[in-house]
PAROKE-724909 format. One line per field, with one value per residue (C-alpha): residue number from 1; residue in one letter; x, y, z. Coordinates in steps of 0.25 Angstrom, whole numbers, plus 5000, padded with zeros to 4 digits. Example, Ala and Ser with C-alpha at 12.3 -4.5 7.8 and 13.67 -1.06 7.14 Angstrom:
2
i	1 | 2
aa	a | s
x	5049 | 5055
y	4982 | 4996
z	5031 | 5029
END
This chain:
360
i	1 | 2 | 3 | 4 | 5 | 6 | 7 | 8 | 9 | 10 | 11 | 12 | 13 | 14 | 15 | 16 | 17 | 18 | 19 | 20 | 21 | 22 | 23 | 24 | 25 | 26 | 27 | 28 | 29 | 30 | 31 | 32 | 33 | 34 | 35 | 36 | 37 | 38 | 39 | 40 | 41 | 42 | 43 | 44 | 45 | 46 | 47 | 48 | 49 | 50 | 51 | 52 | 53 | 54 | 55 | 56 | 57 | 58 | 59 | 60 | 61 | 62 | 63 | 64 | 65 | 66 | 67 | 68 | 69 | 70 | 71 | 72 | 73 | 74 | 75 | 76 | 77 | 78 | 79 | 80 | 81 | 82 | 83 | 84 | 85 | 86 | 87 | 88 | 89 | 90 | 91 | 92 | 93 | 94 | 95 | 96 | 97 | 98 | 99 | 100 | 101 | 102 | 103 | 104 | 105 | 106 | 107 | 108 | 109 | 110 | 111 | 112 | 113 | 114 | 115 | 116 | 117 | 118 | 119 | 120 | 121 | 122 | 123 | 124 | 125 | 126 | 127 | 128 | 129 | 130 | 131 | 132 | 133 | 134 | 135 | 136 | 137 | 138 | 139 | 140 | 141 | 142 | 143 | 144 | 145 | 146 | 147 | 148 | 149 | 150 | 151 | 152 | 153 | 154 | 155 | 156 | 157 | 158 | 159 | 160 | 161 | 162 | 163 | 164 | 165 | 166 | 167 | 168 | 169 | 170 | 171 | 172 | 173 | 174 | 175 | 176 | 177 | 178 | 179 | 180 | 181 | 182 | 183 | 184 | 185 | 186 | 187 | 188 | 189 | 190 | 191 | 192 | 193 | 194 | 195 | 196 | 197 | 198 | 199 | 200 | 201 | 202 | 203 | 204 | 205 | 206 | 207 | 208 | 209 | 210 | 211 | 212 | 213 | 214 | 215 | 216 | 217 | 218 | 219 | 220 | 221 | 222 | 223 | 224 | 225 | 226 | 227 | 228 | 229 | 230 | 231 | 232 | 233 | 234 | 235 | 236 | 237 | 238 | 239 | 240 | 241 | 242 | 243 | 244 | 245 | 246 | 247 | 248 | 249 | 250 | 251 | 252 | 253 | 254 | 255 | 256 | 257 | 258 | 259 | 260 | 261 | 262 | 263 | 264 | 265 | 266 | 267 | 268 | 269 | 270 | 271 | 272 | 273 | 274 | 275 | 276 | 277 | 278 | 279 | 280 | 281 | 282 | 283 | 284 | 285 | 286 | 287 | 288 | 289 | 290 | 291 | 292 | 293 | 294 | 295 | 296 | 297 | 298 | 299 | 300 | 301 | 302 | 303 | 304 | 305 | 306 | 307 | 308 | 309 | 310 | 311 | 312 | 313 | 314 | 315 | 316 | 317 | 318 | 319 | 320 | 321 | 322 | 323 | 324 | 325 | 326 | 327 | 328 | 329 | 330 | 331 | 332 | 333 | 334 | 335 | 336 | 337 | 338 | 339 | 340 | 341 | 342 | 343 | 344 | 345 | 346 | 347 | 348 | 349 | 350 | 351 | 352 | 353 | 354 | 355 | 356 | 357 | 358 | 359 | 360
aa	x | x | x | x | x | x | x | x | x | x | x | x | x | x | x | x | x | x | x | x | x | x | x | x | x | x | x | x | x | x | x | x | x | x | x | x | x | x | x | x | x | x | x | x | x | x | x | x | x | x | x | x | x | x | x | x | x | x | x | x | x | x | x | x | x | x | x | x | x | x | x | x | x | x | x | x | x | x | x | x | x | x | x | x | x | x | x | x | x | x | x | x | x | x | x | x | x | x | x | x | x | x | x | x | x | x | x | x | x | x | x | x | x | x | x | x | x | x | x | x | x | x | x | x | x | x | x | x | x | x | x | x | x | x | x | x | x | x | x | x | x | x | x | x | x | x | x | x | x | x | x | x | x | x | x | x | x | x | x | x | x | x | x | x | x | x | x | x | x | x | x | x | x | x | x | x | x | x | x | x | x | x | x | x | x | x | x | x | x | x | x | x | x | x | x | x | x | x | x | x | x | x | x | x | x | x | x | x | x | x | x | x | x | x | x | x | x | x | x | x | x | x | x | x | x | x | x | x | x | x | x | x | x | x | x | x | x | x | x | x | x | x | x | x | x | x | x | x | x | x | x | x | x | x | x | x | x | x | x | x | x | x | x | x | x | x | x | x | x | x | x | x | x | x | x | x | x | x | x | x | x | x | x | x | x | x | x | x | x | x | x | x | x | x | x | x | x | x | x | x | x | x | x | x | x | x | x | x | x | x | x | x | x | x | x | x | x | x | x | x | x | x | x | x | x | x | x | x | x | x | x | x | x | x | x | x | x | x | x | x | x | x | x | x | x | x | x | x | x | x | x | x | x | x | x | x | x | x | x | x
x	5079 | 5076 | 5063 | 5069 | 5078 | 5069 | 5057 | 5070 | 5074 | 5059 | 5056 | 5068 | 5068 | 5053 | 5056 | 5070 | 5063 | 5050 | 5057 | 5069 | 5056 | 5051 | 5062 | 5062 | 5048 | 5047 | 5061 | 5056 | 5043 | 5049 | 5060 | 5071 | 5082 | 5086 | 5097 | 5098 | 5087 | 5092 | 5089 | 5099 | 5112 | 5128 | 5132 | 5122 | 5119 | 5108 | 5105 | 5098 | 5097 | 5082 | 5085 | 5093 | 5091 | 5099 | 5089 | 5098 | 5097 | 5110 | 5117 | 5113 | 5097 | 5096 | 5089 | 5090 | 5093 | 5088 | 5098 | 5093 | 5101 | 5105 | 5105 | 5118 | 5116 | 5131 | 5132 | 5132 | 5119 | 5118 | 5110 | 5100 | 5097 | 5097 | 5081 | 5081 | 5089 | 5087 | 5093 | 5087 | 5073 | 5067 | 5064 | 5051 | 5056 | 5068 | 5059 | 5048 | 5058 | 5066 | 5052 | 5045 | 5056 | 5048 | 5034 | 5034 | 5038 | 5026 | 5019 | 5024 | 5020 | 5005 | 5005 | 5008 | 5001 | 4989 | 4991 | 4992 | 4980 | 4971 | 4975 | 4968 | 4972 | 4973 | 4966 | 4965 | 4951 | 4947 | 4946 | 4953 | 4965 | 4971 | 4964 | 4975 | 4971 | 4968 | 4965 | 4951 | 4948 | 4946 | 4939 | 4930 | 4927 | 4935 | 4939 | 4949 | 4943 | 4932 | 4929 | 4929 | 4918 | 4917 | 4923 | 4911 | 4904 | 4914 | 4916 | 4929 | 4936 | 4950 | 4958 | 4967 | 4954 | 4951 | 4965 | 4964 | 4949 | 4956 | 4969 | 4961 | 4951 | 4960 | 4954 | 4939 | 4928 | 4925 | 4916 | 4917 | 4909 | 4913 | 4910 | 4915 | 4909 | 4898 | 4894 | 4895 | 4899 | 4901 | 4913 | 4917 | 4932 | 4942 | 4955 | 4967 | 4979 | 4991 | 5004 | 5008 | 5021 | 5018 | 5024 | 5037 | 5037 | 5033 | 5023 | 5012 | 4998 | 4987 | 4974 | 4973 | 4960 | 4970 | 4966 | 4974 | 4970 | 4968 | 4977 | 4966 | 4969 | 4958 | 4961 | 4952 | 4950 | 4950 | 4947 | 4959 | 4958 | 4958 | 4969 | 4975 | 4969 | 4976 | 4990 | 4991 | 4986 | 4996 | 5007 | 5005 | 5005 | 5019 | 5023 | 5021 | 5025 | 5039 | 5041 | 5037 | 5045 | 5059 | 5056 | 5054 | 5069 | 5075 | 5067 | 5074 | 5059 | 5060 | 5075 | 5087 | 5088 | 5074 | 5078 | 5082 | 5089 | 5091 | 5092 | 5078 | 5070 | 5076 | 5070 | 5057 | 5055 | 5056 | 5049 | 5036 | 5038 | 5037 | 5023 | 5018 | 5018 | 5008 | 5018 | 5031 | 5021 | 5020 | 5033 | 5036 | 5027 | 5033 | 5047 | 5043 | 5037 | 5049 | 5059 | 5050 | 5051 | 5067 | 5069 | 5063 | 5071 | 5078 | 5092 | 5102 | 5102 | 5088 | 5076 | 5074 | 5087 | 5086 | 5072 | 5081 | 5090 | 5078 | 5072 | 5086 | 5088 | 5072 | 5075 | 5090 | 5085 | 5097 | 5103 | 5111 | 5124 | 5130 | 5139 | 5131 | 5121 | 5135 | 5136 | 5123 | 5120 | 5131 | 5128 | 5115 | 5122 | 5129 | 5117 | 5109 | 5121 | 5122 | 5107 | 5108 | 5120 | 5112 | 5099 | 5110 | 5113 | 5100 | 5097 | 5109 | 5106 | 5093 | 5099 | 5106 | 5099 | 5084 | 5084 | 5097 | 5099 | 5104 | 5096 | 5095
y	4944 | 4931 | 4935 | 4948 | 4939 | 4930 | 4940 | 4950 | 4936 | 4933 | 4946 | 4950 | 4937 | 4936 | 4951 | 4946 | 4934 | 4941 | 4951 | 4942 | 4931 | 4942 | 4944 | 4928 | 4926 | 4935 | 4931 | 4917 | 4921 | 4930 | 4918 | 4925 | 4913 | 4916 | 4912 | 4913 | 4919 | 4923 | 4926 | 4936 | 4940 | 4936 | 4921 | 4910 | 4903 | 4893 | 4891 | 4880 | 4880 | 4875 | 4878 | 4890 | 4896 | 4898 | 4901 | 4906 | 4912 | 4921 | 4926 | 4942 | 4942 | 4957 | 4953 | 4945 | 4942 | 4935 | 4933 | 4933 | 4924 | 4936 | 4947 | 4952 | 4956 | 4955 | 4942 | 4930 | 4922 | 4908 | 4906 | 4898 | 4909 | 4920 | 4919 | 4920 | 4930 | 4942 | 4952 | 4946 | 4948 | 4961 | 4974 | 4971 | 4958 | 4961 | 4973 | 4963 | 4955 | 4965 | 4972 | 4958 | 4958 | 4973 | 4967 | 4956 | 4964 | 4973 | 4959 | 4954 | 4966 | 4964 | 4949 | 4954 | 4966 | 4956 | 4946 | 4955 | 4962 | 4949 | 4948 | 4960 | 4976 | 4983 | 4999 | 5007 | 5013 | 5026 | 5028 | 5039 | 5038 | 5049 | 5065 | 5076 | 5087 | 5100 | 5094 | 5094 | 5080 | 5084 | 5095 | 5088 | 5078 | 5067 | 5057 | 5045 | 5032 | 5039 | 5030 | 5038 | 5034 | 5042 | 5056 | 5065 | 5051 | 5043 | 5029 | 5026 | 5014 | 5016 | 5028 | 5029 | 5032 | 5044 | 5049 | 5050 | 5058 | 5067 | 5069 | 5074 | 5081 | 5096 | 5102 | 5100 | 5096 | 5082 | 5074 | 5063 | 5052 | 5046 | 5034 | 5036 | 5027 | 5020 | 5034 | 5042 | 5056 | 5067 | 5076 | 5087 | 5088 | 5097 | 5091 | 5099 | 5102 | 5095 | 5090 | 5076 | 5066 | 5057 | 5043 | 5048 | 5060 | 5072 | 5082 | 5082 | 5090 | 5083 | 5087 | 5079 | 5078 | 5075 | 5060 | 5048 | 5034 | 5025 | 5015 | 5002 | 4994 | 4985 | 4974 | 4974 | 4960 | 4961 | 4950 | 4946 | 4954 | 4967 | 4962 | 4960 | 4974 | 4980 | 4973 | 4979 | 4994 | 4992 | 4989 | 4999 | 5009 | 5001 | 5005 | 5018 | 5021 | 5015 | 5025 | 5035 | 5031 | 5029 | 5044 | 5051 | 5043 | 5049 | 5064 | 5062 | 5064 | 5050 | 5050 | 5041 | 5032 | 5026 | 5018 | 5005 | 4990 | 4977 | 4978 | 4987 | 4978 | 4966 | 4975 | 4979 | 4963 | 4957 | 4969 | 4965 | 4950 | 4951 | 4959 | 4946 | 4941 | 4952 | 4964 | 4956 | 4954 | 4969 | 4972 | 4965 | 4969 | 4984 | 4979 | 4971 | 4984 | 4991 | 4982 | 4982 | 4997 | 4997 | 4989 | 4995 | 5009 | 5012 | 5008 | 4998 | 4985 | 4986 | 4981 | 4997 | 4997 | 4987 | 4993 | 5006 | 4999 | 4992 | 5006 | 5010 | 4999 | 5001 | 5016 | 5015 | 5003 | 4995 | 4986 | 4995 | 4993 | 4982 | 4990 | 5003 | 4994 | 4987 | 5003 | 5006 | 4992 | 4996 | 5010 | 5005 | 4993 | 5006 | 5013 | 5001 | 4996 | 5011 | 5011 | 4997 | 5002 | 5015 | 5006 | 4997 | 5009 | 5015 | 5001 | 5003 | 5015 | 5012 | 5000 | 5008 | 5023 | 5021 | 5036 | 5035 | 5035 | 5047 | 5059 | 5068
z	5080 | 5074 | 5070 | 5063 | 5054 | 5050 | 5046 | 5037 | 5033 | 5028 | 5023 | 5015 | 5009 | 5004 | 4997 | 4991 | 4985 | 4982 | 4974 | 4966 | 4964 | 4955 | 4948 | 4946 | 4942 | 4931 | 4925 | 4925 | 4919 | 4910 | 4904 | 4910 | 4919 | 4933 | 4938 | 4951 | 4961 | 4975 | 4987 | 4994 | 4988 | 4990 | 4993 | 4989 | 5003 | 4995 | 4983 | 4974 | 4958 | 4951 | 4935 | 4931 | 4944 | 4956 | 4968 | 4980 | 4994 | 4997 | 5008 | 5007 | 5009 | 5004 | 4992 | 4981 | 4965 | 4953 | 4942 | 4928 | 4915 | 4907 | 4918 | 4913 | 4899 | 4896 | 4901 | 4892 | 4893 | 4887 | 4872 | 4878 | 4889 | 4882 | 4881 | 4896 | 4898 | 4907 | 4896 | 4886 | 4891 | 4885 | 4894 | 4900 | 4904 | 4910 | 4917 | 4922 | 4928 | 4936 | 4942 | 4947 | 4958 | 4964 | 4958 | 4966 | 4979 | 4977 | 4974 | 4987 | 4996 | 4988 | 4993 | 5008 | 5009 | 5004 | 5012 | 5024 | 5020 | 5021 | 5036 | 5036 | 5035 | 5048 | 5050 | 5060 | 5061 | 5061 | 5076 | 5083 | 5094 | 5098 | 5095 | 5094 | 5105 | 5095 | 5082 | 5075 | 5080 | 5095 | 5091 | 5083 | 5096 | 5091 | 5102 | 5104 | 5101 | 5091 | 5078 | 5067 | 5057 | 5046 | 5040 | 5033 | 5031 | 5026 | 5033 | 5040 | 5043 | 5045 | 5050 | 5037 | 5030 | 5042 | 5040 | 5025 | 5027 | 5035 | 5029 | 5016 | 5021 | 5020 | 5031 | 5028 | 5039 | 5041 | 5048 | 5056 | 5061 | 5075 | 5083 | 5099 | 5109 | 5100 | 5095 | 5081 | 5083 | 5071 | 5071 | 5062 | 5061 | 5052 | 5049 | 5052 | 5043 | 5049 | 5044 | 5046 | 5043 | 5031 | 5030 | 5024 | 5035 | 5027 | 5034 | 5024 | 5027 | 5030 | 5039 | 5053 | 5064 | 5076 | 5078 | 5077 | 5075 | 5088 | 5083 | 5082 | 5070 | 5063 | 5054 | 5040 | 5034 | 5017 | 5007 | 4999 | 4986 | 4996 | 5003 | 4990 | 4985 | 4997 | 4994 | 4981 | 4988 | 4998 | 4990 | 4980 | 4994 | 4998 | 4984 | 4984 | 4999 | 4996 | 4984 | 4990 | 5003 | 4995 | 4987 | 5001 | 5005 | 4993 | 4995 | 5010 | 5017 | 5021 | 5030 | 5026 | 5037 | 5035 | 5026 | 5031 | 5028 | 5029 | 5046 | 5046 | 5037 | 5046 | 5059 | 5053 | 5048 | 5061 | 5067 | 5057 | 5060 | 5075 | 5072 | 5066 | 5050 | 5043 | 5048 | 5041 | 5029 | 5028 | 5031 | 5020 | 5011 | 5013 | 5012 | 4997 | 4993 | 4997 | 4989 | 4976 | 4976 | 4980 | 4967 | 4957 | 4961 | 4948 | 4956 | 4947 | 4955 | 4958 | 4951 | 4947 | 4942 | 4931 | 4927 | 4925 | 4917 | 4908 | 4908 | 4902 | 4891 | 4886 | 4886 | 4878 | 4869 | 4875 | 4888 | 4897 | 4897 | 4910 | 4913 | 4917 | 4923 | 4931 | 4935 | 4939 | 4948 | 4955 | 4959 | 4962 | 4968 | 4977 | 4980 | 4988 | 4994 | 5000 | 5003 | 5010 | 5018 | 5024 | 5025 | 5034 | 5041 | 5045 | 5050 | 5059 | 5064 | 5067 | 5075 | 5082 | 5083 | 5079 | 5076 | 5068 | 5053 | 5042 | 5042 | 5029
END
């Protein structure tokens, strides 16, 4: 339990200040005053001011704020700050500040998945587990425990680079190059059309040989700049997965009740500590990923929604008015409150029932 609350603790707070520590640096950099930077939201439990700003830690730990001279246009800024004023800045400022809160969560999840990578990336070899009774593998001969070299002379090292092969091959002949007790076999085998689950739960059709991989996993040492190479590769992947993730959600291919809260992250956080400090890194490295894209929805409140509203002003030639953005923060406001509430309530349910949840 203890070990739970202190990884949720680590975690959420690292993202939160990762994020708002975006949003700071480039106000800074840009000549625009903060105010106050906080940690958490509602009462202030500590606080200290260095200059104009109030750096705090408060008592809610769901996320966090910056607050801006001259983030209310309609409310009076003295003379001598109107030059570091927030509305005053012109649209590419004000755009470059709101997006350095998601740029530097993607720039987080790049630094953990680097870091991680230098410890080594984990593969699993192209050597065969299981062969499925029936399937072209066991008529060609394949055998559990056989080493699979190459796939019409191209070399092998890792089963996802096997998997792809076969996938693609659309039914045609391939040959394979097998190693089984210190001996190199040849087998000709046709892939079978079949159709599979994806990631998200779809059936998709894709050609199979009926082997699985044995399950050993090898560890790949790299250099720094491919560990660093890698970071980017995997983040952009991250990226991309997330969007597509959140458009299936909405598509209802992925189900409702797998979104979850505050109480699953907390889980899967002390779940990924246990395991040792490289799983919590990625863990968090994911979640990062996650909250940059959140943001930059197009939702008022969010980081997206003020890019909606820059996009509006630059389009019309003109601020919008406060009072439609009052509106429109507070039906966004609405719409993550009610999306929090039935994150909450999935996490119950899965307290409770791990097979519960709404069903669509």
């Amino acid at each position: 339990m203890l070990t739970t609350i202190i990884s949720t603790i680590i975690v959420l707070g690292i993202l939160v200040f990762v994020h708002e520590l975006g949003h700071f640096l480039l106000a800074k950099k840009l000549g625009v005053g903060v105010l106050t930077f906080s940690l958490g939201f509602g009462p202030k439990m500590f606080w200290k001011k260095i200059g104009e700003t109030q750096y705090q830690i408060a008592a809610v730990p769901l996320g966090g704020f910056v607050k801006l001279i001259g983030e209310n246009p309609e409310k009076e800024v003295a003379e001598e700050l109107r030059g570091r004023s927030f509305s005053n800045q012109p649209i590419w400022k004000r755009a470059l500040i709101i997006g350095a809160g998601p740029f530097f969560n993607f720039f987080l999840a790049i630094v953990l998945f680097s870091t991680i990578n230098l410890f080594g990336i984990p593969y699993s070899p192209p050597k065969v587990g299981e062969v499925n009774p029936g399937l072209p593998a066991e008529t060609a001969g394949i055998k559990k425990g056989d080493l699979i070299l190459s796939i019409d002379g191209q070399d092998l090292k890792k089963w996802d680079d096997l998997s792809r092969i076969i996938r693609s091959s659309q039914g045609k002949e391939l040959m394979l190059r097998v190693k089984r007790n210190g001996e190199t076999l040849e087998a000709r085998v046709t892939p079978k059309p079949s159709s599979v689950k994806n990631l998200f739960g779809e059936e998709v059709s894709t050609f199979v040989i009926g082997i699985t991989h044995s399950g050993e996993v090898l560890i790949e040492k790299v250099n720094p700049l491919v560990a660093l190479g890698n970071g980017f590769i995997q983040t952009y992947q991250g990226i991309k997965l997330t969007v597509v993730g959140i458009v299936k959600l909405i598509q209802r291919v992925i189900p409702a009740k797998t979104i979850g809260g505050p109480i699953l992250i907390a889980q899967l956080a002390g779940e990924q500590a246990r395991r040792g400090l490289l799983s919590l890194a990625l863990f968090m490295a994911i979640l990062s990923i996650n909250l940059g894209v959140i943001n930059l929805f197009p939702i008022p409140i969010l980081d997206g929604g003020h890019f909606l509203f820059l996009t509006l002003e630059a389009i019309l030639r003109r601020p919008i008015s406060i009072r439609k953005m009052e509106i429109a923060q507070q039906i966004g406001l609405m719409l993550i409150i009610l999306l929090m509430l039935f994150a909450f309530y999935n996490d119950l349910i899965r307290i409770i029932s791990p097979e519960g949840g709404f069903s669509f």
